[in-house]
N, CA, C and O of each residue as an XYZ file, in Angstrom:
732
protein
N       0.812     -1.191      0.000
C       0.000      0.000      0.000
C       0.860      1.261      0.000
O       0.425      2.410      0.080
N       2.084      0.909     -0.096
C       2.765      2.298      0.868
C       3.251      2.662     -0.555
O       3.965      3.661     -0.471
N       3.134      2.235     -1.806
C       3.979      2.089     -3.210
C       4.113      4.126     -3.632
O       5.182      4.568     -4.054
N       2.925      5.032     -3.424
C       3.278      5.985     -4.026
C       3.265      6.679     -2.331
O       4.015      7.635     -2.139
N       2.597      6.281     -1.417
C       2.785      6.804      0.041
C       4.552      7.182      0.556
O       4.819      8.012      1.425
N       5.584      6.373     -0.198
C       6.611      6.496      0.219
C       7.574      7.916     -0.105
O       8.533      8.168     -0.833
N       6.816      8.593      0.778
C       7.224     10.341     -0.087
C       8.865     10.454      0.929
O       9.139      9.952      2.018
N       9.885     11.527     -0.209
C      10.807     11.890     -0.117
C      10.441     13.091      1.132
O      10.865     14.004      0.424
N      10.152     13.570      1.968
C      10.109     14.402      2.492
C      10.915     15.431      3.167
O      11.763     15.112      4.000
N      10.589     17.156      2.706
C      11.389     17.966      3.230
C      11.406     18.218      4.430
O      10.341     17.953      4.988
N      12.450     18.762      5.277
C      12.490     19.157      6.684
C      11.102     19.518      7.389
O      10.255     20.176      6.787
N      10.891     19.016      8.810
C       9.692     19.202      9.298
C       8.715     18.908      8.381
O       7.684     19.521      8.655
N       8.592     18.029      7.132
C       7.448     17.798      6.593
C       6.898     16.426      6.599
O       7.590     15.416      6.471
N       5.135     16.451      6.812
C       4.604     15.065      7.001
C       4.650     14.295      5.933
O       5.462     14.541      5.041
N       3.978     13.477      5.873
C       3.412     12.433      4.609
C       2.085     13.111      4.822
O       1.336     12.593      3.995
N       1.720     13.601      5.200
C      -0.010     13.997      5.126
C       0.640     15.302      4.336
O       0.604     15.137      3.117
N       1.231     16.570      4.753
C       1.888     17.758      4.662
C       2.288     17.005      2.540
O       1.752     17.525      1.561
N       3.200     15.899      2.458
C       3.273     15.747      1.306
C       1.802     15.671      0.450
O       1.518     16.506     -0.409
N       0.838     14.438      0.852
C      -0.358     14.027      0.194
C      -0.957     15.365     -0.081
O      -1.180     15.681     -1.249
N      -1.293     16.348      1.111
C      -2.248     17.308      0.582
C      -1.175     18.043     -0.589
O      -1.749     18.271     -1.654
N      -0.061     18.347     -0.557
C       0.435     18.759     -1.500
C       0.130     18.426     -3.124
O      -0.134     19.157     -4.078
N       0.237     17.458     -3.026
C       0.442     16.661     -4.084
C      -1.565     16.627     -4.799
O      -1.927     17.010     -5.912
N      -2.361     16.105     -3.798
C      -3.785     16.411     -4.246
C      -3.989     17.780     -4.754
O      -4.634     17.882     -5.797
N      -3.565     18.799     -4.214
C      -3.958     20.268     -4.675
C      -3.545     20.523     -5.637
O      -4.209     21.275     -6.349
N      -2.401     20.078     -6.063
C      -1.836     20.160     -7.055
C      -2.389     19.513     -8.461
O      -2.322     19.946     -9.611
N      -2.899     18.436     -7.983
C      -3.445     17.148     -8.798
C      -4.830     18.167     -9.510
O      -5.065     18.323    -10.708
N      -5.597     18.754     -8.321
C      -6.618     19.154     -8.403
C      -6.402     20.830     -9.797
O      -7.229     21.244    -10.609
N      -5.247     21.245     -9.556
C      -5.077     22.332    -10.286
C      -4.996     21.546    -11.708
O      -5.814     21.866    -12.571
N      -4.204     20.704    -11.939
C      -4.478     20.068    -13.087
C      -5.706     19.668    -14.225
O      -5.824     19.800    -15.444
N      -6.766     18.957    -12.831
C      -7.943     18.426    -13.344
C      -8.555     19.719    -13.545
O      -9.213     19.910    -14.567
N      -8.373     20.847    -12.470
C      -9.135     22.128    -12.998
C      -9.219     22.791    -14.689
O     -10.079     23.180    -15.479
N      -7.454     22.590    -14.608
C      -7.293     23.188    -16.362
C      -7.481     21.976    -17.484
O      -7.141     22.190    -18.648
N      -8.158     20.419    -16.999
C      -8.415     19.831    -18.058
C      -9.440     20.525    -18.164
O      -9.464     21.611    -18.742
N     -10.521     19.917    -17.553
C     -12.212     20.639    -17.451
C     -12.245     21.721    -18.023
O     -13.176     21.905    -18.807
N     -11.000     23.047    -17.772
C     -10.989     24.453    -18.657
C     -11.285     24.105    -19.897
O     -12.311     24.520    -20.435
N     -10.245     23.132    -20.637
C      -9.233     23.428    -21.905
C     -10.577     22.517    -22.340
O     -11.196     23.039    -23.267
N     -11.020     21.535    -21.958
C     -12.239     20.701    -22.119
C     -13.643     21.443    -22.699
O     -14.197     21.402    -23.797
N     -13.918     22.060    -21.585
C     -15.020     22.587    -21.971
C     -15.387     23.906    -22.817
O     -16.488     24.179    -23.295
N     -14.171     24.678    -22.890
C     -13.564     25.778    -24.053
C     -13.662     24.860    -25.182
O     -14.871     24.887    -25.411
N     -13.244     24.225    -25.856
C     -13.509     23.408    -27.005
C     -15.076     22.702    -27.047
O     -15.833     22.686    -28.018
N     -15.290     22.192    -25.845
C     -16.832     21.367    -26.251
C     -17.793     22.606    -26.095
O     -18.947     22.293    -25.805
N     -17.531     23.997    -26.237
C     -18.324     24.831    -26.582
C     -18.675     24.453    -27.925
O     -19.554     23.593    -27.983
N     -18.353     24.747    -28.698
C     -18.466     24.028    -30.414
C     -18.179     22.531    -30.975
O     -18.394     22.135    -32.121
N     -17.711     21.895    -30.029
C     -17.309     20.404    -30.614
C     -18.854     19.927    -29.509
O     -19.816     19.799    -30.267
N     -19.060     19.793    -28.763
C     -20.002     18.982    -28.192
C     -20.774     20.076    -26.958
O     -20.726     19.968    -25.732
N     -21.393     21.010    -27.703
C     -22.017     21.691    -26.393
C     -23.042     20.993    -25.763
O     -23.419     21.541    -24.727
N     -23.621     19.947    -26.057
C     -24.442     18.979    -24.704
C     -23.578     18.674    -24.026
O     -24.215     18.226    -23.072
N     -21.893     18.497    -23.605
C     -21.025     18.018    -22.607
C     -21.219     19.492    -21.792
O     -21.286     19.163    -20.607
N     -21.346     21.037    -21.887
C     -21.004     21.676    -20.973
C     -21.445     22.131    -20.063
O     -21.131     23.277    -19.741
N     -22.393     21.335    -19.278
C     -23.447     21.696    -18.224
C     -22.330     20.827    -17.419
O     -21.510     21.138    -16.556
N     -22.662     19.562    -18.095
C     -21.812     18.162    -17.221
C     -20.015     19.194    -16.699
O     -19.395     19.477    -15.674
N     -19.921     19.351    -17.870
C     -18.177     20.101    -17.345
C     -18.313     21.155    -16.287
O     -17.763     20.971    -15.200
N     -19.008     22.254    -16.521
C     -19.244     23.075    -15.425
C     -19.483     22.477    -14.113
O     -18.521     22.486    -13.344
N     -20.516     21.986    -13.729
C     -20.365     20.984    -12.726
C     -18.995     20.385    -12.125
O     -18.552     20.518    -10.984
N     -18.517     19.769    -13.092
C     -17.159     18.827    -12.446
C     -16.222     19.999    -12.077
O     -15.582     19.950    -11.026
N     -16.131     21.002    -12.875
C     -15.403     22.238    -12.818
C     -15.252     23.057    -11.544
O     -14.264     23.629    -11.081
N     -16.765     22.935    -11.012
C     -17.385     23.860     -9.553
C     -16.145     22.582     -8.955
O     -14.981     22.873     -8.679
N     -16.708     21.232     -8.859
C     -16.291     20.146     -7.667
C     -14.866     20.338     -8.115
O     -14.256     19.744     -7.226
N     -14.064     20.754     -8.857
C     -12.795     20.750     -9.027
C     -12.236     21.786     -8.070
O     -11.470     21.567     -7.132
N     -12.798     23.078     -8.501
C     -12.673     24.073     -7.839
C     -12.810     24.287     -6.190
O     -12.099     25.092     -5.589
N     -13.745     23.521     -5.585
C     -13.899     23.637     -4.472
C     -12.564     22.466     -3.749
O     -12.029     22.774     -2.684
N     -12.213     21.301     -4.411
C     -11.318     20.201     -3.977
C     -10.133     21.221     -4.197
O      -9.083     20.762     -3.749
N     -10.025     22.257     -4.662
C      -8.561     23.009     -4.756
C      -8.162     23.972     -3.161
O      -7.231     24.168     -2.379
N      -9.810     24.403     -3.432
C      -9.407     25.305     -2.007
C      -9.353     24.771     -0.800
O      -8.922     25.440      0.138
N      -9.946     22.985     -0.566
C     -10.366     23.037      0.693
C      -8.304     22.644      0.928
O      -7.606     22.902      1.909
N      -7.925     22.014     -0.316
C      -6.804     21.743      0.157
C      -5.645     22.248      0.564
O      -4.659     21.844      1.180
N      -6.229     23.838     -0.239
C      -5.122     24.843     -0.273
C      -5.462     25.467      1.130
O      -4.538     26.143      1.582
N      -6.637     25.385      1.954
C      -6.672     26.018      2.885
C      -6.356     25.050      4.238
O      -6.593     25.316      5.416
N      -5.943     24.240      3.854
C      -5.288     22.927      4.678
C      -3.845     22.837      4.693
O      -3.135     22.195      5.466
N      -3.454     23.726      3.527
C      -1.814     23.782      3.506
C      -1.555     25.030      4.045
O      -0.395     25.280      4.370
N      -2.728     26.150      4.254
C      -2.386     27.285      4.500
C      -2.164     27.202      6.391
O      -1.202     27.632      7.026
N      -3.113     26.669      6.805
C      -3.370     26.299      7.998
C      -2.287     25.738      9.079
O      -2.038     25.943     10.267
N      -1.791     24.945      8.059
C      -0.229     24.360      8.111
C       0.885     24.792      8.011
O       1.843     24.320      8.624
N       0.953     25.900      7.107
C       2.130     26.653      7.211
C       2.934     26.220      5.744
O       4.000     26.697      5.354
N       2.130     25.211      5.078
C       2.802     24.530      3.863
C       2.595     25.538      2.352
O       1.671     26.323      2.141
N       3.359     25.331      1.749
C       3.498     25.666      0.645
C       3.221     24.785     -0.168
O       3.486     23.623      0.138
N       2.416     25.171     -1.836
C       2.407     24.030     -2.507
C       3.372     23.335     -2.902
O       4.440     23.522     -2.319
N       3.339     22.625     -3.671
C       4.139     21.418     -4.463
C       4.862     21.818     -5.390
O       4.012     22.352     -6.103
N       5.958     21.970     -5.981
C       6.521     22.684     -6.883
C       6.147     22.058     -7.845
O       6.390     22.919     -8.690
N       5.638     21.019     -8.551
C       5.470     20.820     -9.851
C       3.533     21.240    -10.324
O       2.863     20.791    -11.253
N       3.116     22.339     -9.126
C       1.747     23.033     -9.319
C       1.284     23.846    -11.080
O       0.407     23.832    -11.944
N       2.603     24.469    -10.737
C       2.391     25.259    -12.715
C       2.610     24.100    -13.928
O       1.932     24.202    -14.950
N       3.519     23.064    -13.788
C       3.370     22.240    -15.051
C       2.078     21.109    -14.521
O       1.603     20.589    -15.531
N       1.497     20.674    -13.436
C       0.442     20.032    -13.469
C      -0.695     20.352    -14.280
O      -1.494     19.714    -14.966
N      -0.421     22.080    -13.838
C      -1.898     22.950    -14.724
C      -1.395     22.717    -16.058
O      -2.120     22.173    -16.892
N       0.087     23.175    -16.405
C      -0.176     23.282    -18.174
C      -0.106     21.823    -18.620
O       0.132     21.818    -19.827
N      -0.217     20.584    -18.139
C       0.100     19.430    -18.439
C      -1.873     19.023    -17.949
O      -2.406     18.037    -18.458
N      -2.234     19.440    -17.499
C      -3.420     19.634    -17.454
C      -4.288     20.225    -18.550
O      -5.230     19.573    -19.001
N      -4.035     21.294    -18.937
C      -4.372     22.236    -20.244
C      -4.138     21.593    -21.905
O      -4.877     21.570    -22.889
N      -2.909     21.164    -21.683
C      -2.737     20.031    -22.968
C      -3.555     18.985    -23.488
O      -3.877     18.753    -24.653
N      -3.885     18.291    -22.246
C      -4.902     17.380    -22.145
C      -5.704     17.307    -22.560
O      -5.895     16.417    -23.390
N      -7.083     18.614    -22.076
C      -7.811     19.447    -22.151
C      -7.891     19.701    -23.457
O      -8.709     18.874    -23.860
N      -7.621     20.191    -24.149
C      -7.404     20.939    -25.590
C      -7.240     19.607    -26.097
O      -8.364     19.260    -26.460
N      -6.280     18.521    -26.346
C      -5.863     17.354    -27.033
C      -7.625     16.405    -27.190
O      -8.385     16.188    -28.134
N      -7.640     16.023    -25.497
C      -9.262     15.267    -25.745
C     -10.220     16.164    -25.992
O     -10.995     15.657    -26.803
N     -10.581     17.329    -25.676
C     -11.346     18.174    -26.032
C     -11.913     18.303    -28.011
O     -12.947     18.653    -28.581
N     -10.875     17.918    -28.352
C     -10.355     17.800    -30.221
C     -10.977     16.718    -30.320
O     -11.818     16.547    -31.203
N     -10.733     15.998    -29.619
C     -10.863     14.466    -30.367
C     -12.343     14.485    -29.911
O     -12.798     13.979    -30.937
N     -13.361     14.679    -29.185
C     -14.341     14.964    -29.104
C     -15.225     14.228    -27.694
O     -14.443     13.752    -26.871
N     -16.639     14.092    -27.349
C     -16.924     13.363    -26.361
C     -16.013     12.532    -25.704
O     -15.212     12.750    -24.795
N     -16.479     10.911    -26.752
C     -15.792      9.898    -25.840
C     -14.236      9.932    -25.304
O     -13.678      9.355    -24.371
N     -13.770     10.881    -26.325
C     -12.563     11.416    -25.613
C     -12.425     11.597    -24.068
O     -11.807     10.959    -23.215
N     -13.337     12.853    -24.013
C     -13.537     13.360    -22.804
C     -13.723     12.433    -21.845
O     -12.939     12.508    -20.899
N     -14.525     11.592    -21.815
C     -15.293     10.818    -20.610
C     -14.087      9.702    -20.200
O     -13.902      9.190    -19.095
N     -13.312      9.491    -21.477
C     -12.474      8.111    -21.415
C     -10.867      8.836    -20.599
O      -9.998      8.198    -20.005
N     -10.915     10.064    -20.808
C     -10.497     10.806    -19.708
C     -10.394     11.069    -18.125
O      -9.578     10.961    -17.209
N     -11.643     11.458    -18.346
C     -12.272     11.620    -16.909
C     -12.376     10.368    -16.246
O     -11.787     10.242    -15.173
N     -13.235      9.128    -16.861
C     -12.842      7.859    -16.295
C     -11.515      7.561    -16.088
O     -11.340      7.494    -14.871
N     -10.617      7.375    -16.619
C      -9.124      6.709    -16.667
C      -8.182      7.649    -15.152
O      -7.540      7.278    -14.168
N      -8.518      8.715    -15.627
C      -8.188     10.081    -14.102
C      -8.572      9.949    -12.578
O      -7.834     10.104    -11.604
N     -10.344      9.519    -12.625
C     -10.634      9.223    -11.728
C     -10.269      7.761    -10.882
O      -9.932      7.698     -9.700
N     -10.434      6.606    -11.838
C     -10.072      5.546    -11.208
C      -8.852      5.381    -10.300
O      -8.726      4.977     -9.144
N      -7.989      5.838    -11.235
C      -6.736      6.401    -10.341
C      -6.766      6.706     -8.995
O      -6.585      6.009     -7.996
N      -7.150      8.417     -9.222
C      -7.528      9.349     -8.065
C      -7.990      8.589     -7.291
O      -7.208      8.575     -6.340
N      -9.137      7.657     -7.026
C      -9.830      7.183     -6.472
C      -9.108      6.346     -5.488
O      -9.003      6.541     -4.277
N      -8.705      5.538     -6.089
C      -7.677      4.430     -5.526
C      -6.465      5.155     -4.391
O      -6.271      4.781     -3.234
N      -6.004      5.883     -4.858
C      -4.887      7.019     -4.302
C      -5.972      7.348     -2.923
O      -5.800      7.026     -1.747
N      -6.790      7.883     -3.365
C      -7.231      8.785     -2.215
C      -7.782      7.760     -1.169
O      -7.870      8.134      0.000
N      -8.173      6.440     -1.527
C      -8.839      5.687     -0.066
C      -7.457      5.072      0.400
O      -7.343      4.832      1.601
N      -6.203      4.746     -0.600
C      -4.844      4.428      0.266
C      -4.318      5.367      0.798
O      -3.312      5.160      1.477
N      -4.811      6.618      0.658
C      -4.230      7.751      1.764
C      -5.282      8.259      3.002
O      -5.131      9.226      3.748
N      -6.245      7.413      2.972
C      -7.246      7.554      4.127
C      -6.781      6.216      4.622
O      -6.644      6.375      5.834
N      -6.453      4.927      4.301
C      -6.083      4.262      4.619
C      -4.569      4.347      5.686
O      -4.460      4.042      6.874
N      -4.062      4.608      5.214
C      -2.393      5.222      5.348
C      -2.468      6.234      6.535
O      -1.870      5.972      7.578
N      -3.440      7.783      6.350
C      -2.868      8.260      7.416
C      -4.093      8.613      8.205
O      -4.361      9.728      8.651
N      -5.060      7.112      8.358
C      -6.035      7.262      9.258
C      -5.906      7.873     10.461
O      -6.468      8.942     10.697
N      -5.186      7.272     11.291
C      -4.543      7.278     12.569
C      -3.442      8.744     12.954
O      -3.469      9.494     13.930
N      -2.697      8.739     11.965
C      -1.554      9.676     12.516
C      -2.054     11.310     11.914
O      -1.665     12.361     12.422
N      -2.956     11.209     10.775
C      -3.034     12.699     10.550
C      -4.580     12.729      9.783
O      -4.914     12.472      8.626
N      -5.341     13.162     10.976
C      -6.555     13.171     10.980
C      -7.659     14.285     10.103
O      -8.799     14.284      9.638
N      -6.519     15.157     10.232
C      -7.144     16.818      9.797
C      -7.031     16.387      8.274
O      -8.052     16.550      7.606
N      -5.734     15.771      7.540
C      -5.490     15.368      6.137
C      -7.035     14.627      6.510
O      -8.085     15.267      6.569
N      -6.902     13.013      6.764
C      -8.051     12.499      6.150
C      -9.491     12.802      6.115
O     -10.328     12.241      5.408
N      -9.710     13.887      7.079
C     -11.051     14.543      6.911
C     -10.837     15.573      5.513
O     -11.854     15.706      4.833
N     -10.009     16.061      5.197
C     -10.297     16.926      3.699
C     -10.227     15.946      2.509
O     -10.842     16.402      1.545
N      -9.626     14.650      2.261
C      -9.602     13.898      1.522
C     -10.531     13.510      1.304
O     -10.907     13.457      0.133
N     -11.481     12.970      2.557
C     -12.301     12.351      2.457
C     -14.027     13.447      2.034
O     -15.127     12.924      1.856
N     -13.804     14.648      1.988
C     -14.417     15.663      1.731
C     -15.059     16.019     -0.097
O     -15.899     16.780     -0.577
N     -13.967     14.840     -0.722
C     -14.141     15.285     -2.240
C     -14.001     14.032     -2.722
O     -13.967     13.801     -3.931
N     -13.888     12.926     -1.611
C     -14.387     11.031     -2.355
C     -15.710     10.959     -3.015
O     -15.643     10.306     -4.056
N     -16.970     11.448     -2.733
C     -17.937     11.441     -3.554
C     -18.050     12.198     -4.670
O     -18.556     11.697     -5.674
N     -17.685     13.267     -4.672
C     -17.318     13.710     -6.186
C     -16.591     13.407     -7.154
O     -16.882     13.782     -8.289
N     -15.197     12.463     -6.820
C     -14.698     12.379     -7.913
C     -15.559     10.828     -8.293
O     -15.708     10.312     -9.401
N     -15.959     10.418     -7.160
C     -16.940      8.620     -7.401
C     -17.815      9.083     -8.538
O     -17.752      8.608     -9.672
N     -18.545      9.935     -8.202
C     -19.583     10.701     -9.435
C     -19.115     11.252    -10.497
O     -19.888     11.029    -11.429
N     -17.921     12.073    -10.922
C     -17.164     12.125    -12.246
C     -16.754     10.848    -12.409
O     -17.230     10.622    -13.522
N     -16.218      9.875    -12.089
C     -15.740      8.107    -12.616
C     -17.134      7.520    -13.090
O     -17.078      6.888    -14.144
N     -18.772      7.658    -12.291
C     -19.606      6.955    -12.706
C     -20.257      7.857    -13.686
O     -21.215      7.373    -14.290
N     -20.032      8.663    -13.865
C     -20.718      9.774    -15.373
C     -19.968      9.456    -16.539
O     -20.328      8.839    -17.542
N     -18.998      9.911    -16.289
C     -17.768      8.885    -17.506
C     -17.856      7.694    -17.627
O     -18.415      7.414    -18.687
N     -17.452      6.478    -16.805
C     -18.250      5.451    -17.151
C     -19.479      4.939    -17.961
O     -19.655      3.905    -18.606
N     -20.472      6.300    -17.637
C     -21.819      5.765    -18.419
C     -21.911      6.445    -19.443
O     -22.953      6.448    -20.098
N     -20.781      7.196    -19.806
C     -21.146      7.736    -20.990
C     -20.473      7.022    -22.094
O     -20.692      7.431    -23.234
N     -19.635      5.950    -21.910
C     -18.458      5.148    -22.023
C     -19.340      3.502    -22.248
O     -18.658      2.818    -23.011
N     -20.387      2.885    -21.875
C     -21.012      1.704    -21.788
C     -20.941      0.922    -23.371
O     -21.171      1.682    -24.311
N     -20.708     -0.209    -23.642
C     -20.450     -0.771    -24.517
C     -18.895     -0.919    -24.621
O     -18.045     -0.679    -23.764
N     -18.745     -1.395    -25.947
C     -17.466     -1.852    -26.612
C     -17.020     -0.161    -26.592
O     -17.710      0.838    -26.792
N     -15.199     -0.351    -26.180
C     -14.391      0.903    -26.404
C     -13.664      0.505    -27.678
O     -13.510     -0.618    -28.157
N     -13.134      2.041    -28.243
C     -12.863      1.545    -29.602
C     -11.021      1.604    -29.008
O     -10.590      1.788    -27.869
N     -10.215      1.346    -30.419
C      -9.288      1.245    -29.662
C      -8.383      2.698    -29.146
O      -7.382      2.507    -28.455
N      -8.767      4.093    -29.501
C      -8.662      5.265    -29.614
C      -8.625      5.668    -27.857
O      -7.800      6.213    -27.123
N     -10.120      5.015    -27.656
C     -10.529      5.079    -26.608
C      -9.482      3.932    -25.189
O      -8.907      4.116    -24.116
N      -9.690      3.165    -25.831
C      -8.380      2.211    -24.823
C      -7.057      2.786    -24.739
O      -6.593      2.939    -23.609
N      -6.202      3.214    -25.988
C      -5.400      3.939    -25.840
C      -5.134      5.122    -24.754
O      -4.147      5.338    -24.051
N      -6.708      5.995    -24.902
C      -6.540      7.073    -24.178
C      -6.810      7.038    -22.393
O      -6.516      7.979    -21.657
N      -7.612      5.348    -21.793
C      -7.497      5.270    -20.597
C      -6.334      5.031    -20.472
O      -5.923      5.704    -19.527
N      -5.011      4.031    -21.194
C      -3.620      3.675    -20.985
C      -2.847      4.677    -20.625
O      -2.175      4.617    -19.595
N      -2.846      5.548    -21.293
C      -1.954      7.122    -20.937
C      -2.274      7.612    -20.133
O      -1.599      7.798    -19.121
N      -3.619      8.053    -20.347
C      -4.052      9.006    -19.206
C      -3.550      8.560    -17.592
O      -3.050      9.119    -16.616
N      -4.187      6.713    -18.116
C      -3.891      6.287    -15.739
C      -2.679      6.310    -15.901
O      -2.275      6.928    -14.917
N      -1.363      5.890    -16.835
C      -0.647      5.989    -16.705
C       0.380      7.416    -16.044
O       1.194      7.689    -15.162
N      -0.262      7.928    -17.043
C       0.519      9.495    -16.939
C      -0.341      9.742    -15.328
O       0.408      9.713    -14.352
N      -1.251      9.884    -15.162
C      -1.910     10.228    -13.601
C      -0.549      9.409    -12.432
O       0.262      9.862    -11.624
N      -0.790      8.486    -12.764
C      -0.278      7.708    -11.912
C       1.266      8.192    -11.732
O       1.711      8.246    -10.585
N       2.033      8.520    -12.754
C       3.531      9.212    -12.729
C       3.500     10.236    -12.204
O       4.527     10.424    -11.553
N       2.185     11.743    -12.114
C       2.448     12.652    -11.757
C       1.973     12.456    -10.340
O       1.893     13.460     -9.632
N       1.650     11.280     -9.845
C       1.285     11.308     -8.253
C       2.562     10.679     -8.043
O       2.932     11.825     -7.786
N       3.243     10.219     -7.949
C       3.901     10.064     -7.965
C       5.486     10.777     -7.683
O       6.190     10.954     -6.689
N       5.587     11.043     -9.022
C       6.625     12.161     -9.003
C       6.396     13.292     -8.125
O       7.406     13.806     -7.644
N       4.963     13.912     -7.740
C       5.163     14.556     -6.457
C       5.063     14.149     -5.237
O       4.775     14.859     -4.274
N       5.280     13.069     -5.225
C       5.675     12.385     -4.047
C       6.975     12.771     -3.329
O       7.241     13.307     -2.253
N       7.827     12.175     -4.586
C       8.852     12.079     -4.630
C      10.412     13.463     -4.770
O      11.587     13.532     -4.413
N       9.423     14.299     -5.498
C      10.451     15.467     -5.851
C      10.006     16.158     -4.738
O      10.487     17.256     -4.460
């Protein structure tokens, strides 16, 4: 369980002090997919932008509760915060092009991830850092509800465009939790 939990940590800093780092950060990312996303499905798919706005608000609010959890703390964000967003924004714009199922096969592949991450870090720092797992646990039903909207928009055979794009995406998710673990 401990596989991306095993953070490099700076002076006086927790593993909770890392995790929220690293989520807020995560969260600035998913913010500028949803941007770069729903700026394009203005004209490529405007029935997606009610759904995006929405995920957009729950993005937005998972940014501050975390940022006001690092503020509280005395922490600073994560240094890899500005390329999460523009590595976020790329995304955004890239599936945004390619159109719907893009999007959703996105948002699914992102969330499953996230998901997983976030109950091994309620798992992890049940006990020792309580204040972390109450904000974590603050934005588990929202991202459950972006994974089961994507999902259903996703039902049937995926083409292989679409398989491709969950491979990268969890992949790449999974490196940038990671790597701010670690750096």
């Amino acid at each position: 369980m401990a596989s991306t939990l095993g953070a490099r940590l700076n002076a006086g800093e927790t593993v909770g002090d890392r995790v929220l780092k690293v989520n807020h950060t995560g969260e600035h990312g998913a913010i500028n997919i949803y941007l770069w996303q729903r700026a394009i499905a203005r004209w490529r798919a405007p029935s997606l932008v009610p759904e995006l706005d929405e995920f957009l608000t729950h993005e937005r609010r998972h940014r501050a509760l975390f940022a006001a959890e690092l503020r509280r703390r005395g922490r600073a964000r994560c240094r890899s915060y500005h390329l999460c967003g523009l590595g976020g924004a790329f995304l955004g714009v890239v599936t945004g092009l390619m159109g719907p199922r893009a999007i959703h096969a996105t948002t699914e592949a992102i969330e499953r991830v996230v998901l997983r991450h976030l109950e091994e870090q309620v798992a992890v720092l049940g006990q020792s850092d309580p204040e972390a797992v109450n904000v974590i646990s603050q934005i588990i039903a929202d991202e459950q509800e972006h994974h089961d909207t994507a999902a259903g928009h996703l039902l049937g055979r995926r083409n292989w465009i679409e398989r491709a794009i969950h491979q990268v995406v969890a992949a790449s998710t999974e490196t940038v939790i990671w790597l701010g673990m670690k750096l």
